[in-house]
N, CA, C and O atoms as CSV, one atom per row, in Angstrom:
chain,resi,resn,atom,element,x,y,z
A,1,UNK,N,N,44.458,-28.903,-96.931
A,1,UNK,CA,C,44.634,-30.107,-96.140
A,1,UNK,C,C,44.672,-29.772,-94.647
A,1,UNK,O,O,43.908,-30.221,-93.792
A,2,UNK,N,N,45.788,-28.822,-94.449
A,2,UNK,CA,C,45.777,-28.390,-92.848
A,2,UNK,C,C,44.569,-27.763,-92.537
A,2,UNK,O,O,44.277,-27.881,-91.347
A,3,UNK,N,N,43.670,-27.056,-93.298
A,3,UNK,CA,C,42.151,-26.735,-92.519
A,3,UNK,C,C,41.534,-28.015,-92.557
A,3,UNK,O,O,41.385,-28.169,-91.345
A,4,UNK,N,N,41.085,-29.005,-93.054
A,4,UNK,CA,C,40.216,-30.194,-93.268
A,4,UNK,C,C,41.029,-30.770,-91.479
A,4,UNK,O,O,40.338,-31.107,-90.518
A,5,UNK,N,N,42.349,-30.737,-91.480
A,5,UNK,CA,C,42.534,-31.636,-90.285
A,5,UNK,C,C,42.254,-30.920,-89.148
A,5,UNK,O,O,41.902,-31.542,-88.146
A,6,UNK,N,N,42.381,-29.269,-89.114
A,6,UNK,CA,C,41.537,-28.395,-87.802
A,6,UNK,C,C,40.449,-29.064,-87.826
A,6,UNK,O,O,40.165,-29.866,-86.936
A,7,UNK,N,N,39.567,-28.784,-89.020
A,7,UNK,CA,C,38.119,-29.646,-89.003
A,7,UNK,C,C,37.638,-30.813,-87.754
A,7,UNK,O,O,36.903,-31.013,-86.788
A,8,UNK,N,N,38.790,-31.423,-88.719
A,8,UNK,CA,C,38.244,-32.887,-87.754
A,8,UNK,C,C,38.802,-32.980,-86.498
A,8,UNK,O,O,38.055,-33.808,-85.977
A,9,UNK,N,N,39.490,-32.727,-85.799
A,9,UNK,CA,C,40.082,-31.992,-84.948
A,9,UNK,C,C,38.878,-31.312,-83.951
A,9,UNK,O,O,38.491,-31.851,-82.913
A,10,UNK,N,N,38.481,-30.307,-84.362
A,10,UNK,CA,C,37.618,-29.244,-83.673
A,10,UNK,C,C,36.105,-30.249,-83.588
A,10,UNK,O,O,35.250,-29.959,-82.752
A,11,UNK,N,N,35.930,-31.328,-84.462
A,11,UNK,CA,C,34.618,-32.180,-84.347
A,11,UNK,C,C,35.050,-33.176,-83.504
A,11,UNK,O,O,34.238,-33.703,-82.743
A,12,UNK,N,N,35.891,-33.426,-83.516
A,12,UNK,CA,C,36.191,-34.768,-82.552
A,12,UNK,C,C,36.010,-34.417,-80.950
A,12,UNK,O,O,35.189,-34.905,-80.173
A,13,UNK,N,N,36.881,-33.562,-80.727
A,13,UNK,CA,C,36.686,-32.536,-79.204
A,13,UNK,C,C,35.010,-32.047,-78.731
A,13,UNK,O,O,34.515,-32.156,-77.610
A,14,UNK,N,N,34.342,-31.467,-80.032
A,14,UNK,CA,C,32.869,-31.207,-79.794
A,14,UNK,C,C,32.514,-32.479,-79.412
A,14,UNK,O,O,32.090,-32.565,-78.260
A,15,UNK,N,N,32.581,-33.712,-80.200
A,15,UNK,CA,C,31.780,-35.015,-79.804
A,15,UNK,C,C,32.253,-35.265,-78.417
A,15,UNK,O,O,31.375,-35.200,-77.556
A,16,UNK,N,N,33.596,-35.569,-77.981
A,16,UNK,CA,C,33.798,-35.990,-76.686
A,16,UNK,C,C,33.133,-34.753,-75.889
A,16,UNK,O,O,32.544,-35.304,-74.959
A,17,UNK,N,N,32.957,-33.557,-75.796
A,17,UNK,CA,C,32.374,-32.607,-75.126
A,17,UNK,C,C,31.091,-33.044,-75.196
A,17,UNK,O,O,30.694,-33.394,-74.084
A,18,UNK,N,N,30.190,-33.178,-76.155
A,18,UNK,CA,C,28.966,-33.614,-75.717
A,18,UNK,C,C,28.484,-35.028,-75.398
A,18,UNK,O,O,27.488,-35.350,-74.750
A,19,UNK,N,N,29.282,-35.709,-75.913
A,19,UNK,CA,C,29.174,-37.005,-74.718
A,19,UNK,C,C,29.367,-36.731,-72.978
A,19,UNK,O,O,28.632,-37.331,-72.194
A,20,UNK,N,N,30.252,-35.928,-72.569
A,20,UNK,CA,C,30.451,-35.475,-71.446
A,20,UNK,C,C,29.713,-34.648,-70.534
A,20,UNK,O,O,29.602,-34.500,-69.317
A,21,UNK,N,N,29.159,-34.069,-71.815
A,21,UNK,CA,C,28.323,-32.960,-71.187
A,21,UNK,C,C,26.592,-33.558,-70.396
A,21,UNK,O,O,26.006,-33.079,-69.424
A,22,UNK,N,N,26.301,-34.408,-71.039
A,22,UNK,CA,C,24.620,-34.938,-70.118
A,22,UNK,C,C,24.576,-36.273,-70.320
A,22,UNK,O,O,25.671,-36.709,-70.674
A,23,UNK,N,N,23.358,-37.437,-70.191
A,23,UNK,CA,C,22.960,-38.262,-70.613
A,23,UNK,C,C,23.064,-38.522,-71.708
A,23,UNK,O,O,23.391,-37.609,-72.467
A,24,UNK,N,N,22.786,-40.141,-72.362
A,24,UNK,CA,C,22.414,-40.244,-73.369
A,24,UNK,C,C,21.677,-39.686,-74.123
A,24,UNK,O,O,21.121,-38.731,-73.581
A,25,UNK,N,N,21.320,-39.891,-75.479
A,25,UNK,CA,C,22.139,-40.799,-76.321
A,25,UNK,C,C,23.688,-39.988,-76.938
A,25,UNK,O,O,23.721,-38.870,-77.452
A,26,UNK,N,N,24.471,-40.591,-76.789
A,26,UNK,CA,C,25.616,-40.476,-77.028
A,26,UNK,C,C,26.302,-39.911,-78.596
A,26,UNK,O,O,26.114,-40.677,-79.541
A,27,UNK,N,N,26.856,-38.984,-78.798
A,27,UNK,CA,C,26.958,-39.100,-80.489
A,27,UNK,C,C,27.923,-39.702,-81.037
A,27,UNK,O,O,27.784,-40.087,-82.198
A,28,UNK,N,N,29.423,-39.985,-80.170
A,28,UNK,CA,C,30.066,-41.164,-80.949
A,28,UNK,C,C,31.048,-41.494,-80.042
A,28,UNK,O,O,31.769,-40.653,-79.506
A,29,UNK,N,N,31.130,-43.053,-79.783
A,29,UNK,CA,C,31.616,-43.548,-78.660
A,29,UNK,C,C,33.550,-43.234,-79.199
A,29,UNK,O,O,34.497,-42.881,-78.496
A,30,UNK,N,N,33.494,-43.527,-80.564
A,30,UNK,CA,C,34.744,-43.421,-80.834
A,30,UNK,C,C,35.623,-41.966,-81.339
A,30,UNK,O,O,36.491,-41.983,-82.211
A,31,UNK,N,N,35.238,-40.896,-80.681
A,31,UNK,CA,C,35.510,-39.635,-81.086
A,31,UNK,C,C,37.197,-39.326,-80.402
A,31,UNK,O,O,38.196,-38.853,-80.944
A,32,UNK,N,N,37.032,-39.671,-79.437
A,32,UNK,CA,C,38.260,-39.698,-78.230
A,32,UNK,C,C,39.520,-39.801,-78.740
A,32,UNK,O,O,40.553,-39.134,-78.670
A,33,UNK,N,N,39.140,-40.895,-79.317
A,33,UNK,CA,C,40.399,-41.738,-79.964
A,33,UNK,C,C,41.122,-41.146,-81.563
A,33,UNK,O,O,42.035,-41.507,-82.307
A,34,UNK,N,N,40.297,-40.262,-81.535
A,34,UNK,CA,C,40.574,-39.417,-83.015
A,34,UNK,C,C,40.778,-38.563,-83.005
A,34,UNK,O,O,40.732,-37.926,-84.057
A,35,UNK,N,N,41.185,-37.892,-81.673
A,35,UNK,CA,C,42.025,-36.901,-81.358
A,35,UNK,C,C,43.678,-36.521,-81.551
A,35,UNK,O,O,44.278,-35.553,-82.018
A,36,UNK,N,N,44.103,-37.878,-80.905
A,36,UNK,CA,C,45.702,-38.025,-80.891
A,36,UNK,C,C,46.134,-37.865,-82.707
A,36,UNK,O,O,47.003,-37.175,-83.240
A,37,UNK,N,N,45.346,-38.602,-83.172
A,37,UNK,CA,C,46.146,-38.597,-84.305
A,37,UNK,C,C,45.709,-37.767,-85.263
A,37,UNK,O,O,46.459,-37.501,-86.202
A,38,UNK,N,N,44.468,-37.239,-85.187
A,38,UNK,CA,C,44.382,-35.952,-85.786
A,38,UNK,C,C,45.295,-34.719,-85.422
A,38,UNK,O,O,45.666,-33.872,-86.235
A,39,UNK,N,N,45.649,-34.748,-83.876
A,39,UNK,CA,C,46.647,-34.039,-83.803
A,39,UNK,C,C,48.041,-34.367,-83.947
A,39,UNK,O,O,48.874,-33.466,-83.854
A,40,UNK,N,N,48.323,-35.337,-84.124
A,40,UNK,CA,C,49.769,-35.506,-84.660
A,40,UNK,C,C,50.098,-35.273,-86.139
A,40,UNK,O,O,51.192,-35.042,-86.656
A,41,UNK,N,N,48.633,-35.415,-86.809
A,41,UNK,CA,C,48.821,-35.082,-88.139
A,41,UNK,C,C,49.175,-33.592,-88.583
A,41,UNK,O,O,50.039,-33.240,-89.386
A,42,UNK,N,N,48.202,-32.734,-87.783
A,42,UNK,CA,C,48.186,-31.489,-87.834
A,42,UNK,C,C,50.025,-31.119,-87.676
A,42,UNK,O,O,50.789,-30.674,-88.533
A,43,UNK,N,N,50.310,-31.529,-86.174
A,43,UNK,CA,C,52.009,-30.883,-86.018
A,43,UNK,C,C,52.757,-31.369,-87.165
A,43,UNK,O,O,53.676,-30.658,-87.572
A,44,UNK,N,N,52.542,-32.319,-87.671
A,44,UNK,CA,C,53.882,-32.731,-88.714
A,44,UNK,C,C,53.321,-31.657,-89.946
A,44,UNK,O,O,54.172,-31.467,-90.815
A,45,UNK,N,N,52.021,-30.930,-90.150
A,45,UNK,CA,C,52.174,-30.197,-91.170
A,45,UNK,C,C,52.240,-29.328,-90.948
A,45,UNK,O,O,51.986,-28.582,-91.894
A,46,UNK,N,N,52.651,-28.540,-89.468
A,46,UNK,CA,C,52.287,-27.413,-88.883
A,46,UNK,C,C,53.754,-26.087,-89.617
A,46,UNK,O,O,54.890,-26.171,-90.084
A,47,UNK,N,N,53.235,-25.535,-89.450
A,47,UNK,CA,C,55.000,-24.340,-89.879
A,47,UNK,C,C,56.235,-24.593,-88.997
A,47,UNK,O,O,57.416,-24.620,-89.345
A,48,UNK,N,N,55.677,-24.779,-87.729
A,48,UNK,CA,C,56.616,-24.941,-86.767
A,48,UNK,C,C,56.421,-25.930,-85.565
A,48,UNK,O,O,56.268,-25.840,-84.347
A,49,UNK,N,N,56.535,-27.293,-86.871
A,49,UNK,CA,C,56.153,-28.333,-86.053
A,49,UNK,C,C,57.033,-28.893,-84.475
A,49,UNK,O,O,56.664,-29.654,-83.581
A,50,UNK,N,N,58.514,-27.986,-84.708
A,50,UNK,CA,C,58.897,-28.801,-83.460
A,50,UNK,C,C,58.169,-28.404,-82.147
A,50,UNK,O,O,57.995,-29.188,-81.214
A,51,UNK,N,N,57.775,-27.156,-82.165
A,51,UNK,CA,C,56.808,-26.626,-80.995
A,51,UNK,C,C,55.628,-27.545,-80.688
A,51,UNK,O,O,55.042,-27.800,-79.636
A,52,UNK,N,N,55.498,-27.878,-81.697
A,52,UNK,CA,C,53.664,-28.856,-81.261
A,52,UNK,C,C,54.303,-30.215,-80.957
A,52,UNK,O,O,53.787,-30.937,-80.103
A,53,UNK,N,N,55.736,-30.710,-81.815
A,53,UNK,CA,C,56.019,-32.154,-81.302
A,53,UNK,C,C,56.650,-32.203,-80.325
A,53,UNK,O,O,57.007,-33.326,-79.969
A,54,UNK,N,N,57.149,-30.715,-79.280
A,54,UNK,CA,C,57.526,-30.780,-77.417
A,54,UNK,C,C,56.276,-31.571,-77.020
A,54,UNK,O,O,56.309,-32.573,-76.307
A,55,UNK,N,N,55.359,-31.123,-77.458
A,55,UNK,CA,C,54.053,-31.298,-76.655
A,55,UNK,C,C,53.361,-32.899,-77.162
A,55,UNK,O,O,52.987,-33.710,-76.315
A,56,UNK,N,N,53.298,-33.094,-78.221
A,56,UNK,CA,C,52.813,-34.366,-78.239
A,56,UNK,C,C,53.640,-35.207,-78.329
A,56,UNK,O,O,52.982,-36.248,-78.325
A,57,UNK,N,N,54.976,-35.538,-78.434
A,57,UNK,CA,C,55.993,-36.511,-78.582
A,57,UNK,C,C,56.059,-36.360,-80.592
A,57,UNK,O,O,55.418,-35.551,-81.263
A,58,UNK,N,N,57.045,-37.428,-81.113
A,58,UNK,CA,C,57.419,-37.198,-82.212
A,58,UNK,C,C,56.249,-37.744,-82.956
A,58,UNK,O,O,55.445,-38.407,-82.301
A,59,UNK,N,N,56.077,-37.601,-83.971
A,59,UNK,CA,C,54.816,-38.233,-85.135
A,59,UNK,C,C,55.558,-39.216,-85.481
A,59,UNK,O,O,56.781,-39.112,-85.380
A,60,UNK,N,N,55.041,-40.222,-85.897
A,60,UNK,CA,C,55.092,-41.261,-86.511
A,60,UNK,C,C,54.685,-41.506,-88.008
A,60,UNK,O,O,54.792,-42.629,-88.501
């Protein structure tokens, strides 16, 4: 489970990177937004989640 959410995680960041990176066409307007909570998912399963929830606030 915790590799599948690096996964999506590490694809979401590539998409906003290559949206950023040149012109169109764009590969997904909504990648951005699937960051936060891919990473909040990750800290609540993390080993040592209070370290990652200094940094993002508490999970929900």
């Amino acid at each position: 489970m915790e590799r599948e959410l690096l996964y999506r995680l590490a694809e979401s960041v590539a998409k906003v990177a290559h949206n950023a990176a040149g012109p169109p066409p764009y590969f997904d307007h909504e990648a951005g937004w699937q960051i936060g909570p891919v990473a909040r998912r990750i800290a609540a399963t993390a080993q040592a989640p209070h370290r990652i929830e200094v940094l993002l606030g508490p999970a929900d």
